[in-house]
PQR file with spaces between the fields and no chain letter, atoms N, CA, C, O and H, PARSE charges and radii, in Angstrom:
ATOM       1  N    UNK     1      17.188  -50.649  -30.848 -0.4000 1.5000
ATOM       2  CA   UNK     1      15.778  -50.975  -30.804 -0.0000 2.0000
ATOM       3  C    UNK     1      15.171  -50.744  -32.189  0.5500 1.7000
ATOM       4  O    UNK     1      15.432  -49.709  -32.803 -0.5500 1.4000
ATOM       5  N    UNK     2      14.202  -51.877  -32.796 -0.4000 1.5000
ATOM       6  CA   UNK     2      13.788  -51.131  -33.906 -0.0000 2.0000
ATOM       7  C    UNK     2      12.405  -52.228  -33.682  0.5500 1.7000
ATOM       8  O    UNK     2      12.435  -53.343  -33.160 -0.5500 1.4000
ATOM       9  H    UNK     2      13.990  -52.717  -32.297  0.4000 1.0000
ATOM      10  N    UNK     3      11.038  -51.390  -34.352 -0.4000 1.5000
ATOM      11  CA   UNK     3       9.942  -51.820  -34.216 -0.0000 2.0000
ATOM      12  C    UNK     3       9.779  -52.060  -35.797  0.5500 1.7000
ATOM      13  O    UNK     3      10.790  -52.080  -36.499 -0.5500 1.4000
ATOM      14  H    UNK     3      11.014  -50.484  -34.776  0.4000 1.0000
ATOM      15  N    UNK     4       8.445  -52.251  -36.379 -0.4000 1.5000
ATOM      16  CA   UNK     4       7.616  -52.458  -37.083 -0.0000 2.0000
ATOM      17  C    UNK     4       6.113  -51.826  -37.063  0.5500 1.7000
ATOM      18  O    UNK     4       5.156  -52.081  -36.331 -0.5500 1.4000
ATOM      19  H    UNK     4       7.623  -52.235  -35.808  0.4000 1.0000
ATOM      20  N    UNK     5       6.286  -50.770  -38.300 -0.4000 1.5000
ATOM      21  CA   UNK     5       5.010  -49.527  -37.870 -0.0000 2.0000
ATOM      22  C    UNK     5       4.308  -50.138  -39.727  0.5500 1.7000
ATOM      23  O    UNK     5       4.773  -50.525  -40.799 -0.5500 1.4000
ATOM      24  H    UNK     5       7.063  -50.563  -38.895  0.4000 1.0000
ATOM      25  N    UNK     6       2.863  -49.846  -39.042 -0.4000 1.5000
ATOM      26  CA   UNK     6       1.858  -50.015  -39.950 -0.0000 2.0000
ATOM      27  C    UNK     6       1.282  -48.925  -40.511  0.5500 1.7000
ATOM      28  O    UNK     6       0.222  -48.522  -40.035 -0.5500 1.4000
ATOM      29  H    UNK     6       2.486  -49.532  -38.171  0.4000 1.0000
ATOM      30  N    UNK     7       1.908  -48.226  -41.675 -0.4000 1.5000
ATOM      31  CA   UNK     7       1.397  -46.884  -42.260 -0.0000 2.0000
ATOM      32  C    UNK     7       0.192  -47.110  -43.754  0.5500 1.7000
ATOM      33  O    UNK     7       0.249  -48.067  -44.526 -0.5500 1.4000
ATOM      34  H    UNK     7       2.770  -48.553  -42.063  0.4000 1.0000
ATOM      35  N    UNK     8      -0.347  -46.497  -43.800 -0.4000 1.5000
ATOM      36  CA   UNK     8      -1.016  -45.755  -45.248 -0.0000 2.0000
ATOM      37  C    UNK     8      -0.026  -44.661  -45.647  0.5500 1.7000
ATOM      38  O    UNK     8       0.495  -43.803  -44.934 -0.5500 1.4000
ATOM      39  H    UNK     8      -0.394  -45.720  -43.173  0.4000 1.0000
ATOM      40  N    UNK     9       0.133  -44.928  -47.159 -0.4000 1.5000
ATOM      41  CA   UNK     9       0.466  -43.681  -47.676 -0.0000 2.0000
ATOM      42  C    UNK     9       0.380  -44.064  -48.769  0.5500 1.7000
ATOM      43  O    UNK     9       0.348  -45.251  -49.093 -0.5500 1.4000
ATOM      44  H    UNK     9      -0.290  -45.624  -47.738  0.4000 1.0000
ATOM      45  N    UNK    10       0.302  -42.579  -49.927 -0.4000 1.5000
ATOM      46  CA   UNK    10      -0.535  -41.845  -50.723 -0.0000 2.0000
ATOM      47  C    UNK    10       1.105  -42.377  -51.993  0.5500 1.7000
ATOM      48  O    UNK    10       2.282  -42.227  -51.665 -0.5500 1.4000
ATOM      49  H    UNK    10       0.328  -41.614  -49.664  0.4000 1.0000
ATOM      50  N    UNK    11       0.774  -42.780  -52.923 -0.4000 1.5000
ATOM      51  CA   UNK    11       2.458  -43.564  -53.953 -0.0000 2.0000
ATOM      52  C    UNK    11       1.948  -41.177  -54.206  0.5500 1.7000
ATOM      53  O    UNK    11       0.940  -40.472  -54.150 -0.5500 1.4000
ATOM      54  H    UNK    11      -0.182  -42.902  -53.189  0.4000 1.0000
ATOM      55  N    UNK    12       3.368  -40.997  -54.448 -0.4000 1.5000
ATOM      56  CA   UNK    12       3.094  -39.313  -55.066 -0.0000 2.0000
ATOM      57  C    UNK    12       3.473  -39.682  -56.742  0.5500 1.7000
ATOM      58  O    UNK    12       4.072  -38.799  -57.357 -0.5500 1.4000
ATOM      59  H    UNK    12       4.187  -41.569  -54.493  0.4000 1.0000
ATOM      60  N    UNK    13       3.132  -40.965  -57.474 -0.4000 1.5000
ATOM      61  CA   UNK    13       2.911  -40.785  -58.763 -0.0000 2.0000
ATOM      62  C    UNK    13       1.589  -41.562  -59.067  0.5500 1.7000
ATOM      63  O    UNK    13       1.002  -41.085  -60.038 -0.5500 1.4000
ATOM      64  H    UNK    13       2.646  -41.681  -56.974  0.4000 1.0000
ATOM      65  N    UNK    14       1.111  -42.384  -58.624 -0.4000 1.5000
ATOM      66  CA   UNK    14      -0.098  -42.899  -58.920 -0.0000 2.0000
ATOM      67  C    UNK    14      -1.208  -42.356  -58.510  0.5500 1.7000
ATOM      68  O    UNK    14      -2.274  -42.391  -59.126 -0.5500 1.4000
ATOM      69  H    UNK    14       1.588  -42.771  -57.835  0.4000 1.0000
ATOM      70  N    UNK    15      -0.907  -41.555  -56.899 -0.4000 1.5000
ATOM      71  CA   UNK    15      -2.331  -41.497  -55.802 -0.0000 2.0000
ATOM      72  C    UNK    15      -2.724  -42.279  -55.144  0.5500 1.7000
ATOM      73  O    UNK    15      -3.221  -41.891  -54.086 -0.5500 1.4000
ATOM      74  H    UNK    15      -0.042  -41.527  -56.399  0.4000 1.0000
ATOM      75  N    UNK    16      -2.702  -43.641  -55.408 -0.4000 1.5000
ATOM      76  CA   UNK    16      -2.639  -44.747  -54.882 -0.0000 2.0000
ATOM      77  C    UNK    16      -2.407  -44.690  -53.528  0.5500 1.7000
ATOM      78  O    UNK    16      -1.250  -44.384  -53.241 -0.5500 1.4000
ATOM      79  H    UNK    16      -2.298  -43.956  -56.267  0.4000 1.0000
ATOM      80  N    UNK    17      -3.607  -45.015  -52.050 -0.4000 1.5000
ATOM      81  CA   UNK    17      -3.262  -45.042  -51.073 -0.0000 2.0000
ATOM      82  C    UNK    17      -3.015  -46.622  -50.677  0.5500 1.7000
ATOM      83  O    UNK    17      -3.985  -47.380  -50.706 -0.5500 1.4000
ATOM      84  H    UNK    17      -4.547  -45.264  -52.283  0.4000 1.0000
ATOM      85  N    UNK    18      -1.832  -47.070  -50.341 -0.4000 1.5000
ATOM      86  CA   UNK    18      -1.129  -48.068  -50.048 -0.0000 2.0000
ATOM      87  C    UNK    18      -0.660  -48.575  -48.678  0.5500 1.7000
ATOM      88  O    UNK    18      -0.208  -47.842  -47.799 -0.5500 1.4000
ATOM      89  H    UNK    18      -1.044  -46.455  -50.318  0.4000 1.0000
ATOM      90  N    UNK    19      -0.770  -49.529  -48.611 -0.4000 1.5000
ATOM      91  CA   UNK    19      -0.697  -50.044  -46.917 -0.0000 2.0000
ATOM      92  C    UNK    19       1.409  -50.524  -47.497  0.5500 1.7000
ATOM      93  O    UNK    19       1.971  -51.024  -48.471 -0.5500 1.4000
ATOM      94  H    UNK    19      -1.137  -50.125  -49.325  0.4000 1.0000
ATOM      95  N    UNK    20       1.808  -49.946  -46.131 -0.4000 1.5000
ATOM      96  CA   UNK    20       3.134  -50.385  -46.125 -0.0000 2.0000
ATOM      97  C    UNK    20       3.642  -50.656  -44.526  0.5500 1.7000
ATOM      98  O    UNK    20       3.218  -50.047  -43.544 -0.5500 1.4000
ATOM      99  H    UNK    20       1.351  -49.540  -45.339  0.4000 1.0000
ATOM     100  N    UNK    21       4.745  -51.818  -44.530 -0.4000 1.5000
ATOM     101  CA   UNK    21       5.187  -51.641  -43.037 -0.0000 2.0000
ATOM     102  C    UNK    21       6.779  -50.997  -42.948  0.5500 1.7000
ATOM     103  O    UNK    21       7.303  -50.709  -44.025 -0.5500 1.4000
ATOM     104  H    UNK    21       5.090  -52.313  -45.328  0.4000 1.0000
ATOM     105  N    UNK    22       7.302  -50.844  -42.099 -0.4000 1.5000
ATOM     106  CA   UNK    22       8.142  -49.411  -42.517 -0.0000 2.0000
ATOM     107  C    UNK    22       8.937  -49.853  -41.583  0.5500 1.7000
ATOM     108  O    UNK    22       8.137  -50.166  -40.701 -0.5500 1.4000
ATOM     109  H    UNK    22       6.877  -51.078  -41.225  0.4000 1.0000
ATOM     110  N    UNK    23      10.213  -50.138  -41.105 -0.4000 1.5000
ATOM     111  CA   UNK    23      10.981  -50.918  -40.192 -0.0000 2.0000
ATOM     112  C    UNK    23      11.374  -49.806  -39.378  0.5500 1.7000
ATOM     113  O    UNK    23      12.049  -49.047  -40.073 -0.5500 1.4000
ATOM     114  H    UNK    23      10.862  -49.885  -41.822  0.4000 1.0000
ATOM     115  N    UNK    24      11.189  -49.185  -37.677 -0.4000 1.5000
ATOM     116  CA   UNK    24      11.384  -48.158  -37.533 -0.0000 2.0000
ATOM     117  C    UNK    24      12.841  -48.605  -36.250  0.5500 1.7000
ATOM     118  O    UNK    24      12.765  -49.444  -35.352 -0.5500 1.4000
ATOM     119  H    UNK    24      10.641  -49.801  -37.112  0.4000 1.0000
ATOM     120  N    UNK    25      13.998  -47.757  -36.582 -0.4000 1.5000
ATOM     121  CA   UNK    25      15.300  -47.878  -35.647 -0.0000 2.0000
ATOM     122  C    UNK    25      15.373  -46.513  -34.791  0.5500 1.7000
ATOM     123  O    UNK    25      14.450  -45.698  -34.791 -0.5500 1.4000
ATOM     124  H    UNK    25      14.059  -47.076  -37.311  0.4000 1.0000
ATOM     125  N    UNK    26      16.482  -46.363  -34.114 -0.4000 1.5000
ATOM     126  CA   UNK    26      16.847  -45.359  -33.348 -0.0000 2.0000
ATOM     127  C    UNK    26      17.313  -43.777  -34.193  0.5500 1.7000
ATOM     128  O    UNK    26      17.803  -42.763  -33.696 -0.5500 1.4000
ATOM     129  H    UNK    26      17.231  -47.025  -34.114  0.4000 1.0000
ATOM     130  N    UNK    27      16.943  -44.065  -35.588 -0.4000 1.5000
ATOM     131  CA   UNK    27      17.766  -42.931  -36.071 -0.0000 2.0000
ATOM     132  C    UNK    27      17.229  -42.431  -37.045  0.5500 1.7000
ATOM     133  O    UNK    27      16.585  -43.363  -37.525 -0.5500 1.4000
ATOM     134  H    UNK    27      16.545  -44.888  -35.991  0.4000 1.0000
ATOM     135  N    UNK    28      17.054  -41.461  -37.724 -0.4000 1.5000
ATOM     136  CA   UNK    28      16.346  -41.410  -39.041 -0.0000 2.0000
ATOM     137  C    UNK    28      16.822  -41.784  -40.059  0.5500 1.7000
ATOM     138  O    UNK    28      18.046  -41.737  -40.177 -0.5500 1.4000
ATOM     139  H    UNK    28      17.577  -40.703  -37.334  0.4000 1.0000
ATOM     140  N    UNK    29      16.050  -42.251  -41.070 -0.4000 1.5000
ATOM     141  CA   UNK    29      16.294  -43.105  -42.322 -0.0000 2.0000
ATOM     142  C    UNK    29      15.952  -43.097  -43.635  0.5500 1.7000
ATOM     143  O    UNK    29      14.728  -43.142  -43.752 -0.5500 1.4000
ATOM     144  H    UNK    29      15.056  -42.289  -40.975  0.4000 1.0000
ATOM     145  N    UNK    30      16.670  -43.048  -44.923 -0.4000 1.5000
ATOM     146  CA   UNK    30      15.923  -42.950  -46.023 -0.0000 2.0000
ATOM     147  C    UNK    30      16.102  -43.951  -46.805  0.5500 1.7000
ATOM     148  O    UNK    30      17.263  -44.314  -46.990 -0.5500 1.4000
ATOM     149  H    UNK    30      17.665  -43.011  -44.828  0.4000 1.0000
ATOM     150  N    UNK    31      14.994  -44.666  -47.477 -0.4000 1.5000
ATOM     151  CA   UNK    31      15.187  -45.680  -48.558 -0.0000 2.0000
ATOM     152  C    UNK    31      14.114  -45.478  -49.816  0.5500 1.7000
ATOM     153  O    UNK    31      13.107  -44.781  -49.949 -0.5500 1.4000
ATOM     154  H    UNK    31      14.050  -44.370  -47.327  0.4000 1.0000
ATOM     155  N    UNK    32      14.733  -46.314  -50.574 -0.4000 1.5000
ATOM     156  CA   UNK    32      13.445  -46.493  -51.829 -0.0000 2.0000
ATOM     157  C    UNK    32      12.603  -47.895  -51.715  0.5500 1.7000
ATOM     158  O    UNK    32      13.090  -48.980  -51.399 -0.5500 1.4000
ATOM     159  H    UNK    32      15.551  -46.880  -50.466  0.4000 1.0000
ATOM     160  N    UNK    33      11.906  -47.761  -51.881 -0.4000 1.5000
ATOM     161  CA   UNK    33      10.794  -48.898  -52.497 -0.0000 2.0000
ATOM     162  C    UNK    33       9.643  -48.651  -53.384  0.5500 1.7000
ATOM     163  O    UNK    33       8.920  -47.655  -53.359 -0.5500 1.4000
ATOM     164  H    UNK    33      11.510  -46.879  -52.138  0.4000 1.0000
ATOM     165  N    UNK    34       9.551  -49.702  -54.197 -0.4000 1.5000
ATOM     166  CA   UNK    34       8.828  -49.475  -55.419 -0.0000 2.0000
ATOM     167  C    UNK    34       7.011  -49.587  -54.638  0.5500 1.7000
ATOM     168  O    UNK    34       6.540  -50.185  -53.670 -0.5500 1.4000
ATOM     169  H    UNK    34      10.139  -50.511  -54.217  0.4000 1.0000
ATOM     170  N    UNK    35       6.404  -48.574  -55.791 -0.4000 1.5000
ATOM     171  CA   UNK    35       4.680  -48.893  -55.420 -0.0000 2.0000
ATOM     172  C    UNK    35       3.960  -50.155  -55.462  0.5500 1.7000
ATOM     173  O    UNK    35       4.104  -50.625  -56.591 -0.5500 1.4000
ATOM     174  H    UNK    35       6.786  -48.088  -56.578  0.4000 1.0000
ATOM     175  N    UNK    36       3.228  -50.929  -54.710 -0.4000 1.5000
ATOM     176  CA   UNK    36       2.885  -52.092  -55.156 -0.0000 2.0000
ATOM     177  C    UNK    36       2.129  -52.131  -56.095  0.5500 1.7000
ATOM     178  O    UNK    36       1.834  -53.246  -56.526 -0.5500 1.4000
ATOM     179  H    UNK    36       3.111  -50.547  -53.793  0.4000 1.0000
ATOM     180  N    UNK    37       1.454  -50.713  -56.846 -0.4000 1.5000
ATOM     181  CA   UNK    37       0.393  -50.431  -57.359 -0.0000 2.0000
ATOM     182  C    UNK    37       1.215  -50.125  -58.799  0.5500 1.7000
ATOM     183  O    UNK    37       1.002  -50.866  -59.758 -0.5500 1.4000
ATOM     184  H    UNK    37       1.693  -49.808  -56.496  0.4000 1.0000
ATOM     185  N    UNK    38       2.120  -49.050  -58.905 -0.4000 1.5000
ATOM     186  CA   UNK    38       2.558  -49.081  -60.533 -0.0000 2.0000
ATOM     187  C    UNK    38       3.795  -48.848  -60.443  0.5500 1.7000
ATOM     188  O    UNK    38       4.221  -48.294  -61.456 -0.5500 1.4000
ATOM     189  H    UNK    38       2.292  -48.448  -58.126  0.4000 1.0000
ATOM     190  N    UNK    39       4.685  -49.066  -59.529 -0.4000 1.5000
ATOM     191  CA   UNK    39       5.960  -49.966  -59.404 -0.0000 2.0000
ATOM     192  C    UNK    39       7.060  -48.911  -59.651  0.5500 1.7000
ATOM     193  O    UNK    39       8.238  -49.225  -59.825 -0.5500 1.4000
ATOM     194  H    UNK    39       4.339  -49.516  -58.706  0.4000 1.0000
ATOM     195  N    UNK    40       6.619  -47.677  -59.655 -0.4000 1.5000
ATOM     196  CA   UNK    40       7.596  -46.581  -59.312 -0.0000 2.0000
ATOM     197  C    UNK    40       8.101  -46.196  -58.136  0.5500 1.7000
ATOM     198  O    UNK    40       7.546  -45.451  -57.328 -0.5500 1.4000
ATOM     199  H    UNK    40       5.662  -47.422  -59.513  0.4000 1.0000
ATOM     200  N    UNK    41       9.330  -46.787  -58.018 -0.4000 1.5000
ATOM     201  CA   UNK    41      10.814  -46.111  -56.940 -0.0000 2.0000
ATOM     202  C    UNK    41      10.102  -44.893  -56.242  0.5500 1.7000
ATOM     203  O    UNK    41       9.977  -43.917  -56.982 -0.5500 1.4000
ATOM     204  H    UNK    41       9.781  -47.392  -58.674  0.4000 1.0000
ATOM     205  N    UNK    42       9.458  -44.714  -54.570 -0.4000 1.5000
ATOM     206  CA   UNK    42       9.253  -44.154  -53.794 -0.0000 2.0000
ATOM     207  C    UNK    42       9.950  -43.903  -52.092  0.5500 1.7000
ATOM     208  O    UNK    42      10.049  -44.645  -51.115 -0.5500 1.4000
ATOM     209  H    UNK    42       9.560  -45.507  -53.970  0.4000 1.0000
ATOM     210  N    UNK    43      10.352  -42.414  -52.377 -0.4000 1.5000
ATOM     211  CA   UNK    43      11.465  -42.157  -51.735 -0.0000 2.0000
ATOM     212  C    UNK    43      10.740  -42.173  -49.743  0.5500 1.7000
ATOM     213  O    UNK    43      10.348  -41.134  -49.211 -0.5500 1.4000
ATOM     214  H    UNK    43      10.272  -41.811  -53.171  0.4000 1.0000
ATOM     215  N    UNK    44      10.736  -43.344  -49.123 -0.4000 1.5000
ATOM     216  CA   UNK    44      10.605  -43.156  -47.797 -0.0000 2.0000
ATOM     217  C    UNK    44      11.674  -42.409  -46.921  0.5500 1.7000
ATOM     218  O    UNK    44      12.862  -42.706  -47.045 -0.5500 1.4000
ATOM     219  H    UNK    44      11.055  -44.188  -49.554  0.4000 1.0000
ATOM     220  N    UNK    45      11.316  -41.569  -46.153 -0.4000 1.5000
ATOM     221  CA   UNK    45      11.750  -40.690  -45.121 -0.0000 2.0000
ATOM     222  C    UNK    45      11.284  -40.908  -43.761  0.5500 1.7000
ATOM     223  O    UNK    45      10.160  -40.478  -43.505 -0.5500 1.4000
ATOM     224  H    UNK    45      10.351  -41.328  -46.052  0.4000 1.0000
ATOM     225  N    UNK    46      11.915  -41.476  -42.872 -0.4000 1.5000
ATOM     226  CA   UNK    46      11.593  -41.923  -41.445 -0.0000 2.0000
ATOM     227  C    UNK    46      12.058  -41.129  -40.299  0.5500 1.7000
ATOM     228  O    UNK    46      13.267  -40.996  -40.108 -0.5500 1.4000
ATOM     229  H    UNK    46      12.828  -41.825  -43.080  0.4000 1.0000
ATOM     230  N    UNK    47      11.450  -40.755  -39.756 -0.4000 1.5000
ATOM     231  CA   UNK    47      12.410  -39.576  -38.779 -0.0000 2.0000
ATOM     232  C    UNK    47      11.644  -39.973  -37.385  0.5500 1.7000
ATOM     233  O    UNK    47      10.416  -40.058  -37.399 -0.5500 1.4000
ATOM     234  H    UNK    47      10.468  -40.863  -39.911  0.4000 1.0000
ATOM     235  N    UNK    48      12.355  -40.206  -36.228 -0.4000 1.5000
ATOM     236  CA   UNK    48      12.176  -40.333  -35.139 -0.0000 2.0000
ATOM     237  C    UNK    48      12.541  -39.313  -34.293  0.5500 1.7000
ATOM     238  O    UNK    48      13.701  -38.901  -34.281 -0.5500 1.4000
ATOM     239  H    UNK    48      13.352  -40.138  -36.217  0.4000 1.0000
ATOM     240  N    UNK    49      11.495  -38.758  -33.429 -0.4000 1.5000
ATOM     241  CA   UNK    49      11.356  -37.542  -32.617 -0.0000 2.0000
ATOM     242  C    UNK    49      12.478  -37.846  -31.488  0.5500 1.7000
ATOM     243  O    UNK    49      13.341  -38.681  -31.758 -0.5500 1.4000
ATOM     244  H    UNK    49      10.553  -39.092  -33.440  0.4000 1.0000
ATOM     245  N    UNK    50      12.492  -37.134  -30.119 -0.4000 1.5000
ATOM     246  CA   UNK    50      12.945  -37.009  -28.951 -0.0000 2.0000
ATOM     247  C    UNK    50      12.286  -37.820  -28.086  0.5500 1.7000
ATOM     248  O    UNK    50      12.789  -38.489  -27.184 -0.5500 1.4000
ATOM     249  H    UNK    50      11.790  -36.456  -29.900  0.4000 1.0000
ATOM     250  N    UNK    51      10.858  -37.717  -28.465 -0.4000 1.5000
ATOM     251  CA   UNK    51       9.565  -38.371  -27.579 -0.0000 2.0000
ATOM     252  C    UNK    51       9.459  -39.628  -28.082  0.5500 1.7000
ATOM     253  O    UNK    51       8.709  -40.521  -27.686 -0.5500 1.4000
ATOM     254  H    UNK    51      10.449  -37.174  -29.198  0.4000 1.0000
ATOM     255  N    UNK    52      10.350  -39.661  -29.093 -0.4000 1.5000
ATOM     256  CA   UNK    52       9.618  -41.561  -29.370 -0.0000 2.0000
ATOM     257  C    UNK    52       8.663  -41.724  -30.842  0.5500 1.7000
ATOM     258  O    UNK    52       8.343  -42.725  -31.483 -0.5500 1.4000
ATOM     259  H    UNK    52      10.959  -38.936  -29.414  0.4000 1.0000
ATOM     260  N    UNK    53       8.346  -40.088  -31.067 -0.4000 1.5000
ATOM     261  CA   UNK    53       7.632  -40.241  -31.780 -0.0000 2.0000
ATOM     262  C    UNK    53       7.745  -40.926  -33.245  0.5500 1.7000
ATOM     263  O    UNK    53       8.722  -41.656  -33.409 -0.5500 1.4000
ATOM     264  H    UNK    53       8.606  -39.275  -30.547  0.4000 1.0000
ATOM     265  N    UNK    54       7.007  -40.794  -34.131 -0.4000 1.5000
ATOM     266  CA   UNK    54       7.732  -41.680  -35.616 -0.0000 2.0000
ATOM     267  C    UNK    54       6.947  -41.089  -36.969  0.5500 1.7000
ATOM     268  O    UNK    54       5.898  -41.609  -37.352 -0.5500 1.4000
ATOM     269  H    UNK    54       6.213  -40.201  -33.998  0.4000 1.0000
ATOM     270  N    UNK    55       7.504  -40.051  -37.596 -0.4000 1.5000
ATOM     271  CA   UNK    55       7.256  -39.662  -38.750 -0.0000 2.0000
ATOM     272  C    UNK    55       7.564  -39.918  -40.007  0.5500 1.7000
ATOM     273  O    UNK    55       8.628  -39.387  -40.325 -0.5500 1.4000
ATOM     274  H    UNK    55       8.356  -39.629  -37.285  0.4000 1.0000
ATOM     275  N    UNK    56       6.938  -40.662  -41.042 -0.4000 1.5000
ATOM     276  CA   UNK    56       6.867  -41.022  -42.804 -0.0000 2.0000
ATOM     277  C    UNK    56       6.527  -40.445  -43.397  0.5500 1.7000
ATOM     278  O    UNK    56       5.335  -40.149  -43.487 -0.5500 1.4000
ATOM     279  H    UNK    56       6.074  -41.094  -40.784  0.4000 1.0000
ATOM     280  N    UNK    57       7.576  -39.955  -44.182 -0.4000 1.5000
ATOM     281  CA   UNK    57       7.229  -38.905  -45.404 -0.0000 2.0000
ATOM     282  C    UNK    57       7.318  -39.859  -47.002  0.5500 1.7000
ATOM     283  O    UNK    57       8.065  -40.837  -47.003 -0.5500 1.4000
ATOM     284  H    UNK    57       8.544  -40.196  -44.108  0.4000 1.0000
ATOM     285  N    UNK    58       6.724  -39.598  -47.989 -0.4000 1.5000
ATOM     286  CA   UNK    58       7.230  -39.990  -49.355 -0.0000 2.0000
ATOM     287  C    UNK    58       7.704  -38.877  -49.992  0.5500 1.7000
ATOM     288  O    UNK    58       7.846  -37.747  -49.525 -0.5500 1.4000
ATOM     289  H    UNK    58       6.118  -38.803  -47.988  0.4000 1.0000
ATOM     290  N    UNK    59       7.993  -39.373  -51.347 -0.4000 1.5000
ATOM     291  CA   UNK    59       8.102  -38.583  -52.073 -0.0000 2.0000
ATOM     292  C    UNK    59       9.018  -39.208  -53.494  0.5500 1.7000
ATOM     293  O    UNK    59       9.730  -40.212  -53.520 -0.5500 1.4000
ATOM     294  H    UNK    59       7.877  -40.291  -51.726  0.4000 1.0000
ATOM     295  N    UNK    60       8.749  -38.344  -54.501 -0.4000 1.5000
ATOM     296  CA   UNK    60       8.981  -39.268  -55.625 -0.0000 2.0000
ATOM     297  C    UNK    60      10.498  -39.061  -56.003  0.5500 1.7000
ATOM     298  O    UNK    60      11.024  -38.053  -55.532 -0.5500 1.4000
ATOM     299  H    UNK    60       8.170  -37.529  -54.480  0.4000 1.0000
ATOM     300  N    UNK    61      11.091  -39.699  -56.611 -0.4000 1.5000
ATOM     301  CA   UNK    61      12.772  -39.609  -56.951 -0.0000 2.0000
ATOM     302  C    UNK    61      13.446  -38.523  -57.128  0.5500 1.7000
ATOM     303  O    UNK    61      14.551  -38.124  -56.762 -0.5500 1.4000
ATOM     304  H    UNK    61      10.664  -40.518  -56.993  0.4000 1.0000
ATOM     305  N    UNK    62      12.141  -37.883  -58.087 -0.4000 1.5000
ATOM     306  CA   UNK    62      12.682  -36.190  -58.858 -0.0000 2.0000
ATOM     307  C    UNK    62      12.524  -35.144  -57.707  0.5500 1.7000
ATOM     308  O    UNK    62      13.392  -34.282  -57.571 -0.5500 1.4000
ATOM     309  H    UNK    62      11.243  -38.207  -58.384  0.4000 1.0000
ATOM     310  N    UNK    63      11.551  -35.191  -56.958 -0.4000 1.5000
ATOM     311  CA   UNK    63      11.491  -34.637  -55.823 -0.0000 2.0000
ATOM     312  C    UNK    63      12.628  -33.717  -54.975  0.5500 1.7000
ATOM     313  O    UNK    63      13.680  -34.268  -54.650 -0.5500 1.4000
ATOM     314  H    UNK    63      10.846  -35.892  -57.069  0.4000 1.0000
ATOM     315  N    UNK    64      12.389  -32.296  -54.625 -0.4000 1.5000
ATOM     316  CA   UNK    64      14.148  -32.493  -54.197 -0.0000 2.0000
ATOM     317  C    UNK    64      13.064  -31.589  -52.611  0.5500 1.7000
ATOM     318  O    UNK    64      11.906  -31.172  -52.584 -0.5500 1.4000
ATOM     319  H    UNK    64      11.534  -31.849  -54.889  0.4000 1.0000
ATOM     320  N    UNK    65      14.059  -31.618  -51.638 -0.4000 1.5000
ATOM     321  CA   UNK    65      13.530  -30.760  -50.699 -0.0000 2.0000
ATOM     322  C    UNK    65      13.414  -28.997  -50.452  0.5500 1.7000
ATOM     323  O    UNK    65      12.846  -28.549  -49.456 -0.5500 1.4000
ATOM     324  H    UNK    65      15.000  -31.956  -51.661  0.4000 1.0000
């Protein structure tokens, strides 16, 4: 199963709050995509709950957890 979720989020090098759609599957997921705003590589983090739920994190390349 995978949907199509409509987020805001914040680019963590510009500030830039940005409309993105975020392809959501059964599993959690990480990819890059660039800002539409100043085109720096932003690290998406997708994590899907137990409940269904659906959490997006960013964060920038250098970033570590």
């Amino acid at each position: 199963m995978s949907e199509l979720l409509e987020q805001d989020i914040s680019c963590p090098y510009c500030g830039e709050v940005i409309d993105v759609v975020v392809e959501v599957l059964d599993e959690s997921q990480e990819y890059i995509e660039d800002c539409q705003v100043c085109c720096r590589p932003i690290v998406f983090n997708i994590d899907v709950a137990f409940d269904g739920s659906t959490l997006v994190q960013v964060r920038s390349e250098n970033d570590t957890y």
